[in-house]
C-alpha positions as CSV (number, residue, x, y, z in Angstrom):
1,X,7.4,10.3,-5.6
2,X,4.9,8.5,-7.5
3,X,6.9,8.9,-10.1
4,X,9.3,7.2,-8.5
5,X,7.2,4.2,-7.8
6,X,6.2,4.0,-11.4
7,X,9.4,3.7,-12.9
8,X,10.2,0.8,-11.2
9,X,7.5,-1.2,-13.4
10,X,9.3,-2.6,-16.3
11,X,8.6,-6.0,-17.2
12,X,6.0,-7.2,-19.2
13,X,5.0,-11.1,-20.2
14,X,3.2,-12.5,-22.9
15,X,1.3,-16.0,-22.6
16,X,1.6,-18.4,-25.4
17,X,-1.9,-16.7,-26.6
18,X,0.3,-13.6,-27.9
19,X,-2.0,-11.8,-25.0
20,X,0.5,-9.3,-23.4
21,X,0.4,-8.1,-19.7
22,X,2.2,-5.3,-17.5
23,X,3.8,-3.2,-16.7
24,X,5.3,-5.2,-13.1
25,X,8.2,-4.3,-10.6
26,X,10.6,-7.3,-10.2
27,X,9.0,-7.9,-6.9
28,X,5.6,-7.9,-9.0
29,X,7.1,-10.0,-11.5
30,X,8.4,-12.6,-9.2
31,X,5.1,-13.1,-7.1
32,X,3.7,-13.8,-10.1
33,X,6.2,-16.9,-11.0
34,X,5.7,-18.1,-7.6
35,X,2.2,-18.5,-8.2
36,X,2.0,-20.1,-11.5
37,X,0.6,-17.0,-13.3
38,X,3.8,-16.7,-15.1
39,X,5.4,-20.0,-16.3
40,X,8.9,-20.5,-17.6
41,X,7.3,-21.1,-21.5
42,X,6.1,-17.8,-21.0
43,X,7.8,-14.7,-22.4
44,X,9.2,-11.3,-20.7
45,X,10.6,-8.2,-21.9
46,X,11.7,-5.0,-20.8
47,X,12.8,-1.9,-23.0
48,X,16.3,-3.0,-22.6
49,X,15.4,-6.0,-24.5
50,X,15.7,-6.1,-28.4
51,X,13.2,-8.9,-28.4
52,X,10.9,-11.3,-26.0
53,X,12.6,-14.2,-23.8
54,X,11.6,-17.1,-22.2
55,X,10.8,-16.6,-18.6
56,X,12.8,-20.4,-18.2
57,X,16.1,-18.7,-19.9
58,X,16.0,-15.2,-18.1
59,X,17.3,-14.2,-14.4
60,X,13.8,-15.2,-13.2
61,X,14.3,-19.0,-14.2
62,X,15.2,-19.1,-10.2
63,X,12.1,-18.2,-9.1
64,X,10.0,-21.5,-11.1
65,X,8.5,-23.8,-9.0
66,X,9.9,-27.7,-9.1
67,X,9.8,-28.8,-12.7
68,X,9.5,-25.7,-14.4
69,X,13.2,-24.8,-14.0
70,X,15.7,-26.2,-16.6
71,X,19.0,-25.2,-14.9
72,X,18.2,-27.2,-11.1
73,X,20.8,-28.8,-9.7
């Protein structure tokens, strides 16, 4: 089972400082957007990845507070 639980830890992000953090769970991942540890000119990666993204161009750009997000409506 722990196993298990371990696997779902995927993501990483790296802050403009090239310091690297993680593994997180998506759950993780997004808590941490939410409170402004993780900003959208941060970068994430997983191993299905080939290279680092920008937190503001991945899935999790939904998840950036107000004036973070560059798709709003």
């Amino acid at each position: 089972m722990a196993e298990d639980i371990k696997s779902d830890k995927i993501w990483f992000y790296a802050k403009s400082s090239r310091e690297k953090y993680g593994p997180y769970t998506d759950d993780e991942m997004i808590k941490l957007i939410r409170n402004g540890l993780v900003t959208g000119r941060d970068y994430i990666w997983m191993v299905d990845l080939d290279e680092w993204i920008l937190v503001e161009n991945s899935i999790y750009n939904y998840y950036l507070s107000d004036g973070q997000s560059v798709y709003e409506s």
